[in-house]
C-alpha positions as CSV (number, residue, x, y, z in Angstrom):
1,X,-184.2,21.1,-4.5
2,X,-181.1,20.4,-2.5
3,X,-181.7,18.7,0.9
4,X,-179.6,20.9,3.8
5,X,-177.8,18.8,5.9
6,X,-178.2,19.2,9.8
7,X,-175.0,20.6,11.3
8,X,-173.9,20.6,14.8
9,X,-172.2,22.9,17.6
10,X,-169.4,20.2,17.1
11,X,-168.5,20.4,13.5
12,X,-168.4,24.3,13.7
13,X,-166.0,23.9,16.9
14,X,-164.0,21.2,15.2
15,X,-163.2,23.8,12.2
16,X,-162.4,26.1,15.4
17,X,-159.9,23.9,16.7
18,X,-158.2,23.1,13.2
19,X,-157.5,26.6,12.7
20,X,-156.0,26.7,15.9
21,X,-153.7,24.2,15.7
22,X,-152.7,25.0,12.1
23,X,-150.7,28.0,14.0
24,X,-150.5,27.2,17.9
25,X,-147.2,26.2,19.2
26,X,-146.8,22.6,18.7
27,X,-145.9,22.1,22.6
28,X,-149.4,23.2,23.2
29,X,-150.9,20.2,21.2
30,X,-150.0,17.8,24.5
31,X,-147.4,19.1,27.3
32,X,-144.0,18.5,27.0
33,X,-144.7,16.3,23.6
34,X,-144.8,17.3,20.1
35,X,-145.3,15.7,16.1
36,X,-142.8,16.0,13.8
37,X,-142.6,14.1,10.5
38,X,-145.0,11.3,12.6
39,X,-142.1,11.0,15.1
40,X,-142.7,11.7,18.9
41,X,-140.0,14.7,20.1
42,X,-139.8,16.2,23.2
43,X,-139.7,20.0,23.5
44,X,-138.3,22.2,25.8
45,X,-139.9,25.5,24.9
46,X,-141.8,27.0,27.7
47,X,-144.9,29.4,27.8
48,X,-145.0,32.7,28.9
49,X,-147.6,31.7,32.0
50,X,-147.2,28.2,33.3
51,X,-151.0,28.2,33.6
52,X,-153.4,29.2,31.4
53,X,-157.1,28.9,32.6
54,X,-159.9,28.1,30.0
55,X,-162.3,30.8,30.3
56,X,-165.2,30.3,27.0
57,X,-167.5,27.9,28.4
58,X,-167.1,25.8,25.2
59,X,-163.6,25.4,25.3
60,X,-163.5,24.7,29.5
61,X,-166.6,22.2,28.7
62,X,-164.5,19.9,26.0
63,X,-161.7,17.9,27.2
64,X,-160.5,18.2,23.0
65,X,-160.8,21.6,22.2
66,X,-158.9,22.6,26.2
67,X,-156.3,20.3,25.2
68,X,-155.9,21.3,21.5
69,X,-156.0,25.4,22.5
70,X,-153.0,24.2,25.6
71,X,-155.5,25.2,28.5
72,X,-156.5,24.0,31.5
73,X,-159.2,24.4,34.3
74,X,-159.3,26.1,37.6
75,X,-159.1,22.5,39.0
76,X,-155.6,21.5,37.7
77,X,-154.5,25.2,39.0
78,X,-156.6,25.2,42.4
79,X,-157.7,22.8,44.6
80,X,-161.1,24.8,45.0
81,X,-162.1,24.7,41.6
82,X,-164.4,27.6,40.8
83,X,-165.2,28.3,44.1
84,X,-163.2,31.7,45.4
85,X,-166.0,34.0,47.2
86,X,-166.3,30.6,50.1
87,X,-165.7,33.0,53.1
88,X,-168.8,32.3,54.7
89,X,-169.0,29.2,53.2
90,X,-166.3,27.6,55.0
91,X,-167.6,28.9,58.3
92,X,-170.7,27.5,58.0
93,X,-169.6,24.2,57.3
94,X,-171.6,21.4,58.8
95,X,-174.4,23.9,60.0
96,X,-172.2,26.3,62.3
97,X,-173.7,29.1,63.1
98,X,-171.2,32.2,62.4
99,X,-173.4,35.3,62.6
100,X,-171.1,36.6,65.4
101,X,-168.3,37.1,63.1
102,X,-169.6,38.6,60.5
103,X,-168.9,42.4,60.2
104,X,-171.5,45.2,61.2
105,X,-173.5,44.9,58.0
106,X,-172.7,41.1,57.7
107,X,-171.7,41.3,53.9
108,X,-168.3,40.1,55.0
109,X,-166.4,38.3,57.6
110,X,-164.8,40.0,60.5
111,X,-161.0,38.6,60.4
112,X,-159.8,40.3,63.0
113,X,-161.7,38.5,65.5
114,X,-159.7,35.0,67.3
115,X,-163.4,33.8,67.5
116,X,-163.9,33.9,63.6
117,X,-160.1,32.3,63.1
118,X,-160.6,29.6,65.1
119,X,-164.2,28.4,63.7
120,X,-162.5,29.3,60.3
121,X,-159.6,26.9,61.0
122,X,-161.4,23.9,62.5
123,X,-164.2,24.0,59.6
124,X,-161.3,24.4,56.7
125,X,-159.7,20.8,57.8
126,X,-163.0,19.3,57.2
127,X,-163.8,21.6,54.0
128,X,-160.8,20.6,52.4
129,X,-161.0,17.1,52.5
130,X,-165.1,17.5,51.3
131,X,-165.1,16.1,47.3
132,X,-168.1,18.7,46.9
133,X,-166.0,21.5,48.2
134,X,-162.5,20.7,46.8
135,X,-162.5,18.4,43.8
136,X,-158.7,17.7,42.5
137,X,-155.7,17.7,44.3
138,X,-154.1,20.8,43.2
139,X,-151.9,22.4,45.6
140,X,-152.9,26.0,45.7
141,X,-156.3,26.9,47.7
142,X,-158.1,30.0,47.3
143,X,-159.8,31.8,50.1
144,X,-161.5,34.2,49.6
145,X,-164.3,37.1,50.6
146,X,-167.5,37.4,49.7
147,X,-168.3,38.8,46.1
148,X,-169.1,42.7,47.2
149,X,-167.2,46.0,47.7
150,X,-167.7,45.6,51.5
151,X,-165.5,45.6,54.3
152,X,-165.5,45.2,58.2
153,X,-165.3,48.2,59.6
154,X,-165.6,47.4,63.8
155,X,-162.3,49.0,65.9
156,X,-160.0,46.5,65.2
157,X,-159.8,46.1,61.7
158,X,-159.9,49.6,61.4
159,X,-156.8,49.7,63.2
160,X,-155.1,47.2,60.9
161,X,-155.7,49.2,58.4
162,X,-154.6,52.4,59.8
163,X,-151.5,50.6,60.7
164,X,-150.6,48.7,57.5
165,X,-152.9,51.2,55.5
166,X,-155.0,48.8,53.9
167,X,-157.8,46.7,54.5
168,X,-155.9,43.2,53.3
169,X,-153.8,43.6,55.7
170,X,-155.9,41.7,58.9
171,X,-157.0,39.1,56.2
172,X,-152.9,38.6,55.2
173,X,-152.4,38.2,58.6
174,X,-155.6,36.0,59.0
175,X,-154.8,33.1,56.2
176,X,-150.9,33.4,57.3
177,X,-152.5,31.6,60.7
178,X,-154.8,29.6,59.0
179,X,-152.0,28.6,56.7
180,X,-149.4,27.7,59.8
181,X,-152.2,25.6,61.3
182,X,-153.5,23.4,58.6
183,X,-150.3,22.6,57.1
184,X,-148.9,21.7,60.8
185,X,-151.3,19.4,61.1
186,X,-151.2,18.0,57.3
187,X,-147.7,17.3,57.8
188,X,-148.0,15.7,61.4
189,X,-150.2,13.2,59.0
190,X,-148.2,12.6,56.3
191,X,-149.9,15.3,53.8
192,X,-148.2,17.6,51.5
193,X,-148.8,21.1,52.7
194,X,-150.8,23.6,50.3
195,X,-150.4,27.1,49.5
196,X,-153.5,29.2,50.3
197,X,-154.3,31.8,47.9
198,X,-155.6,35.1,49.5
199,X,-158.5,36.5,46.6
200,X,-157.0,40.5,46.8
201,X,-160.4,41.9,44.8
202,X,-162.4,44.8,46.1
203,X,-161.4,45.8,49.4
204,X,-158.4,43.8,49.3
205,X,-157.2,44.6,46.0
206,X,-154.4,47.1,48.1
207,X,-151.3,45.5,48.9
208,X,-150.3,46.6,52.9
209,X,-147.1,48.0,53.8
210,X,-144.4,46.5,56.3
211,X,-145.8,43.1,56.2
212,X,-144.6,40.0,54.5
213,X,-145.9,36.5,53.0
214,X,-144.7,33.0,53.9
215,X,-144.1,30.7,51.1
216,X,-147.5,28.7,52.3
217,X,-149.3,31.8,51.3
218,X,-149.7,33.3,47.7
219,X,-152.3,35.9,46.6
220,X,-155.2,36.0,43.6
221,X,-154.5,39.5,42.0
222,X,-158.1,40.9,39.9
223,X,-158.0,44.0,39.4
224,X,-161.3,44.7,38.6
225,X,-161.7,48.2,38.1
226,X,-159.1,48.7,35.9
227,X,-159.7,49.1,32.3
228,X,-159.1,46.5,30.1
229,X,-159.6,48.0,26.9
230,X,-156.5,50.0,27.7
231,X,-153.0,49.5,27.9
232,X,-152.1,48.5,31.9
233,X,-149.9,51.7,31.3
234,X,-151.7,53.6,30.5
235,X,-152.4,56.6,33.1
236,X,-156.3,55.7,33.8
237,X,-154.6,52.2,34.7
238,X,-151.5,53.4,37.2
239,X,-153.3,53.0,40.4
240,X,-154.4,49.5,39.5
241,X,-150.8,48.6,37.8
242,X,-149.4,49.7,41.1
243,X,-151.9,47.5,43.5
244,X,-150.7,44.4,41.2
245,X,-146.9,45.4,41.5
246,X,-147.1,45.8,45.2
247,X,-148.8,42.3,45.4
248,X,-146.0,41.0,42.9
249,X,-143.4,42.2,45.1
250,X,-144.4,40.5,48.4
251,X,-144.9,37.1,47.1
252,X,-143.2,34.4,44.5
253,X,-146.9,32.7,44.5
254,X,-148.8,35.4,42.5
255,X,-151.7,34.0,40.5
256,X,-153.7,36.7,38.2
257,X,-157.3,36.9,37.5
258,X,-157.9,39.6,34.4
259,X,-161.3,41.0,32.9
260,X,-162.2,40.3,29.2
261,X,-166.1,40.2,28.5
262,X,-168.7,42.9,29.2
263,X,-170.7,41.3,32.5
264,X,-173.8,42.9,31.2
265,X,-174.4,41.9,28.0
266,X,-173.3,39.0,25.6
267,X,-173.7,40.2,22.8
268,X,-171.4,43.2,22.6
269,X,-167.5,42.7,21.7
270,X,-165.4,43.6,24.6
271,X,-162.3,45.5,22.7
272,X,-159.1,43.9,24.2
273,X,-157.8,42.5,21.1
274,X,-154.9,45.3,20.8
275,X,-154.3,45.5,24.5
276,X,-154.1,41.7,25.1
277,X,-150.6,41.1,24.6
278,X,-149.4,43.8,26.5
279,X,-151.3,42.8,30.0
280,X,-149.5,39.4,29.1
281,X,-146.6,40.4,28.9
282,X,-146.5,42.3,31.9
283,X,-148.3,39.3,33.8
284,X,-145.6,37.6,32.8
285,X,-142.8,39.6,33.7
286,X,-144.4,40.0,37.2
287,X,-144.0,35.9,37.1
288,X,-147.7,34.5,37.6
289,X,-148.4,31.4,38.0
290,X,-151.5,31.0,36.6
291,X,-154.2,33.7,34.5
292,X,-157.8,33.1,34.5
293,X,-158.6,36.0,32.1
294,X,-162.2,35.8,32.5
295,X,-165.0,35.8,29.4
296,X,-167.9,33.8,29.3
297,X,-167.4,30.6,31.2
298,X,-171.1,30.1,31.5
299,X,-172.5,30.1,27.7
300,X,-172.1,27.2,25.5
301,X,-170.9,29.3,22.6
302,X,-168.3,32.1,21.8
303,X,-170.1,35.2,20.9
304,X,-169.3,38.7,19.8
305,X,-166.1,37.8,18.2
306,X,-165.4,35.5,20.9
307,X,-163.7,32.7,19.1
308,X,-161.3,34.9,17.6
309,X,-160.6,36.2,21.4
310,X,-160.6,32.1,22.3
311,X,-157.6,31.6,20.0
312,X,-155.6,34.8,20.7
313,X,-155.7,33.9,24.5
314,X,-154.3,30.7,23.5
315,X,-151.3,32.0,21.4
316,X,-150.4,35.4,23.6
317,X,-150.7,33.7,26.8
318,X,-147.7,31.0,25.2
319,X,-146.2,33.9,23.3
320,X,-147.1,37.5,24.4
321,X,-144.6,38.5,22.0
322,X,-146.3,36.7,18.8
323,X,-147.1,38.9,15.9
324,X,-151.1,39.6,16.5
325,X,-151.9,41.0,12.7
326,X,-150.2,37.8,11.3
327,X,-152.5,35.7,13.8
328,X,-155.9,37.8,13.0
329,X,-155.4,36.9,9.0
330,X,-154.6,33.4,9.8
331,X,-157.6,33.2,12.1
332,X,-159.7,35.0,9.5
333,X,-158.6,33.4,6.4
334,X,-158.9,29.4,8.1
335,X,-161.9,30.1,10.1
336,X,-164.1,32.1,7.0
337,X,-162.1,30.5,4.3
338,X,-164.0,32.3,1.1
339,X,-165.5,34.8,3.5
340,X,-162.5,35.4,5.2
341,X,-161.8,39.1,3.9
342,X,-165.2,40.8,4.0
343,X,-165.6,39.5,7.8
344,X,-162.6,40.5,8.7
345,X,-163.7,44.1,7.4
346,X,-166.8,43.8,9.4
347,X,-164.7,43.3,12.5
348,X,-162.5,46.2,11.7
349,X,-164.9,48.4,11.3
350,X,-166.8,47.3,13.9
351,X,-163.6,47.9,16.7
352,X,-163.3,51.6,14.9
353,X,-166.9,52.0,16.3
354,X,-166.1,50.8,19.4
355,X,-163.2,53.1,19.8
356,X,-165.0,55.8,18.4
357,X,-167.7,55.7,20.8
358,X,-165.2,55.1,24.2
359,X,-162.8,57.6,22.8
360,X,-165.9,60.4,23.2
361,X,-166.8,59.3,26.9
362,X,-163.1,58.2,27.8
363,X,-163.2,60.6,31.3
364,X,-166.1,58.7,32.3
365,X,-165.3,55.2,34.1
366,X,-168.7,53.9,33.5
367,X,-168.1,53.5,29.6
368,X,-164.9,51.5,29.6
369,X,-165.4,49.9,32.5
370,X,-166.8,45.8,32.0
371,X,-169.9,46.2,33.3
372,X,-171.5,49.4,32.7
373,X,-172.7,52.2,30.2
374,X,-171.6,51.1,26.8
375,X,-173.4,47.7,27.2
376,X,-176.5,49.4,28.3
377,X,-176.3,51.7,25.0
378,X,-176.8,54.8,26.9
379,X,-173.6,56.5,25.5
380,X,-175.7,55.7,21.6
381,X,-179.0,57.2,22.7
382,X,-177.0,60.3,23.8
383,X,-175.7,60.4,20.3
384,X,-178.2,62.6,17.7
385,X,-177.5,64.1,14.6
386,X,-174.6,62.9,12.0
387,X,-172.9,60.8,14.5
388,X,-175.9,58.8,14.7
389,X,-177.0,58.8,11.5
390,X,-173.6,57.6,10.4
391,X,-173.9,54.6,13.2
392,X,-177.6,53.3,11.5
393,X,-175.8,53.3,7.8
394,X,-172.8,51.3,8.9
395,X,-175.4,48.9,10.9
396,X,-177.6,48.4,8.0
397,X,-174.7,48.0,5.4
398,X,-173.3,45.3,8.1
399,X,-176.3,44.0,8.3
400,X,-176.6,43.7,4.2
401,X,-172.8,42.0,4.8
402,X,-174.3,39.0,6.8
403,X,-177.2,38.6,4.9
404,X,-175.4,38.2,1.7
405,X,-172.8,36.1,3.4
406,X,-175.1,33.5,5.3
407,X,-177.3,33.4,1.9
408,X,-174.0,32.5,-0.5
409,X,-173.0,29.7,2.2
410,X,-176.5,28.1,2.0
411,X,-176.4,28.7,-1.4
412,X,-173.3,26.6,-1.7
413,X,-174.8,24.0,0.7
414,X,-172.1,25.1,3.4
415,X,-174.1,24.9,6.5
416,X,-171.4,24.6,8.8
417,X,-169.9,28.3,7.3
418,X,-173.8,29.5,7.5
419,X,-174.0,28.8,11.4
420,X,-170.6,30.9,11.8
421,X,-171.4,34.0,10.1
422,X,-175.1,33.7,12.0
423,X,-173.2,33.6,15.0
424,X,-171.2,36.8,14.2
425,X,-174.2,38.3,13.3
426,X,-176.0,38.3,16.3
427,X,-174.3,41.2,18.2
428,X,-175.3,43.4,15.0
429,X,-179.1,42.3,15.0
430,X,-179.2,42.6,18.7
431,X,-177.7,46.8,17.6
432,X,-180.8,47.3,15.7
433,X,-183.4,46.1,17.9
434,X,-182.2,47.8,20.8
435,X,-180.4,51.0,19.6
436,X,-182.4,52.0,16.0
437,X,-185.7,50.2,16.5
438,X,-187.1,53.4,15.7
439,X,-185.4,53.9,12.2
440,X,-186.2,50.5,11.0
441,X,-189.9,50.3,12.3
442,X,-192.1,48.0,14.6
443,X,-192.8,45.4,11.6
444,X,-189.4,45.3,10.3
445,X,-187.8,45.1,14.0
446,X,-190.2,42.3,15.5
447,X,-189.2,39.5,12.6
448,X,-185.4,40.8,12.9
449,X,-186.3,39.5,16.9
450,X,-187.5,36.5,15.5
451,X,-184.4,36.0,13.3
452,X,-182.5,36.7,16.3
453,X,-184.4,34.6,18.4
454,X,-183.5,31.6,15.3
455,X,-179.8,32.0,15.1
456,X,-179.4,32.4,18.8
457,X,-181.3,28.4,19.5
458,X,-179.3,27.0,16.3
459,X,-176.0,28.2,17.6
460,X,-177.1,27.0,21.6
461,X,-176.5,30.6,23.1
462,X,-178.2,30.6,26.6
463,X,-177.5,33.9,28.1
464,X,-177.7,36.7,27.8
465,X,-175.5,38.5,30.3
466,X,-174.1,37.6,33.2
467,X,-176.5,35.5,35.7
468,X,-179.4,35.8,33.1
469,X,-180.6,33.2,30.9
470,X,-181.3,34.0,27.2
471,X,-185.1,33.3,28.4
472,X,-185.2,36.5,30.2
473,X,-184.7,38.3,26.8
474,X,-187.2,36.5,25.0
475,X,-189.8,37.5,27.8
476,X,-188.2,41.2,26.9
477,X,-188.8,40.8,23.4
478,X,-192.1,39.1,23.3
479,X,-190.9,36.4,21.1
């Protein structure tokens, strides 16, 4: 009997990064440097957006495979890192108490008050110059509100908003003097001023009218509502395409923060891959300065297709113009080798599904939204008759697919090809447990949790949604 060898998450991510830079622009490989003929070249070619923020946790957490896909982190691009919802973090900096400026409900700050500017000012100097608050030296700081659809609503920022006829408008107004005074002050010590990013996301997603921005103030555009599995253009998408122009056209310092994972569950593949290149472009075209087009930054491992979505980031965001069928059979072809064209089938058919299902609850938000319906499954348990019957025989015959697959690559002592189809075929295992436990039956379903629960440890996945460790779903499942 032929031993197995033991194969780990960094020989699967090393094939990963080969494919990529079989076909990656070279420029990418190391900035401003390229390898020709084992000479040294500069390049001049230029991406599409300056920035491009590592979003899959496994490509942010390795140094080689950021550098090899031509990414970066949020440090390089801001000097706050990961941190953007620090409202009420920079006012309680060093024990202040704040509760006085809050707003009536105290989800959020109120900025219209001098009381709330001033605290917010003198506790910022200090903040910024904190190594466990602001860990590079990046130029751009974000500041922004607190992570809820809240909003001050007290006299006075009511009137800002009737005047300018938006909410942002009193916290525009707010980091323009916050910007003024730090920078004085920076300068008056020999420090470089910085450019503080206003986060315009829930309430402040609408851009006021009649005011402008200095050139020490830029904006954070995430548009969260809209709906990324259709075009910007398209008509669900105008009012959000319109919020981002109007940001666009007050400021030369527009970062972009985009949707591209399902915040509810890991395990179902958010379907951008057609619509991808056309929000670049138009990002582009608008002249960010940086995109953090969000997935998973928190789980160790690419799932639901998320590699394939890892490497298309990577090329689009260079070149939004790139030829995205030529890149998938590439991608397919190096990444599968020998299994290349029955998993790219899988994923077809799989994205026909997905349409299929949206296109039959498209005037409802909830199901193409990135949090809501379709990751929950409600839209499938509302499905009876053919339609559903017609869902379980694709999942089974999928399920045959990976099987089959993950068996021949064993067979062939190709551990490293096993652990990538048993990645892929996690989001289709998870389908029948949830969705058609019923039609395969309580014995059947309980060792496919068990199988899930196998695959899941060996590939390191620990979540399972947003803010929820894979643990929670093993409590769920009893395994």
């Amino acid at each position: 009997m032929t031993k197995r060898k033991a194969v780990t998450a960094n020989v699967v991510l090393d094939k990963f990064l080969r494919v990529c830079q079989k076909t990656i622009n070279p420029a990418v490989l190391a900035p401003g440097v390229t390898m020709r003929k084992g000479k040294t070249e500069k390049v001049t070619e230029r991406p599409a957006i300056e920035n491009r923020i590592a979003t899959y946790g496994e490509i942010r957490n390795n140094k080689k495979y950021r550098r090899g896909l031509g990414m970066v982190l949020p440090s390089d691009v801001y000097r706050t890192g990961d941190i953007y919802h620090n409202a009420f973090d920079i006012m309680s900096y060093g024990g202040r108490d704040f509760s006085f400026c809050k707003s009536v409900n105290g989800k959020q700050l109120c900025y219209s008050k001098e009381e709330t500017k001033k605290i917010f000012i003198g506790n910022l100097e200090d903040w910024l110059e904190d190594p466990l608050k602001c860990r590079s030296d990046a130029d751009a700081v974000v500041l922004g509100i607190e992570d809820n659809e809240s909003w001050c609503d007290c006299p006075d920022c009511t009137a800002f908003k009737k005047k300018y006829g938006s909410d942002s408008a009193v916290m525009l107004l707010f980091i323009g003097d916050v910007a003024k005074s730090v920078n004085r002050k920076r300068m008056l010590r020999g420090k470089k001023p910085l450019v503080f990013v206003m986060f315009a996301y829930y309430a402040t997603s609408e851009p006021p009218k009649g005011l402008s921005v200095g050139e020490d103030v830029g904006i954070l555009v995430a548009p969260i509502k809209m709906r990324f599995r259709s075009s910007v253009f398209a008509p669900e998408n105008e009012k959000y395409k319109m919020q981002v122009e109007g940001w666009a056209s007050l400021t030369s310092n527009l970062y972009a923060w985009t949707y591209n994972f399902y915040t509810r569950n890991s395990f179902i593949t958010y379907d951008t891959f057609e619509t991808m290149p056309i929000l670049y472009k138009w990002l582009t075209g608008l002249g960010v300065k940086a995109l953090y087009d969000q997935t998973e930054s928190y789980q160790p491992v690419a799932v639901a297709w998320g590699r394939f979505k890892a490497y298309l980031q990577s090329e689009l965001q260079w070149n939004p113009d790139a030829d995205v069928q030529k890149l998938r059979r590439i991608w397919f072809d190096g990444y599968f080798e020998d299994h290349s064209e029955i998993m790219e089938k899988v994923f077809t058919e799989t994205l026909a599904l997905y349409s299929l299902i949206c296109s039959r609850h498209i005037s409802e938000p909830a199901y193409s939204e990135i949090g809501e319906e379709i990751t929950l499954f409600s839209c499938i348990q509302k499905e009876g008759g053919e339609l559903r019957k017609e869902l379980f025989s694709a999942l089974t015959e999928w399920l045959d697919v990976f099987e089959r697959e993950i068996e021949r690559s064993r067979a062939a002592d190709r551990m490293s090809m096993s652990r990538r189809i048993e990645l892929e075929s996690l989001q289709y295992l998870y389908w029948a447990i949830e969705v058609f436990h019923a039609e395969y039956g309580e014995s059947r379903v309980q060792n496919m949790k068990k199988l899930f629960k196998e695959r899941a440890e060996a590939n390191k996945v620990a979540y399972c949604k947003e803010n929820c460790s894979i643990g929670e779903l093993w409590k769920r499942w009893d395994v």
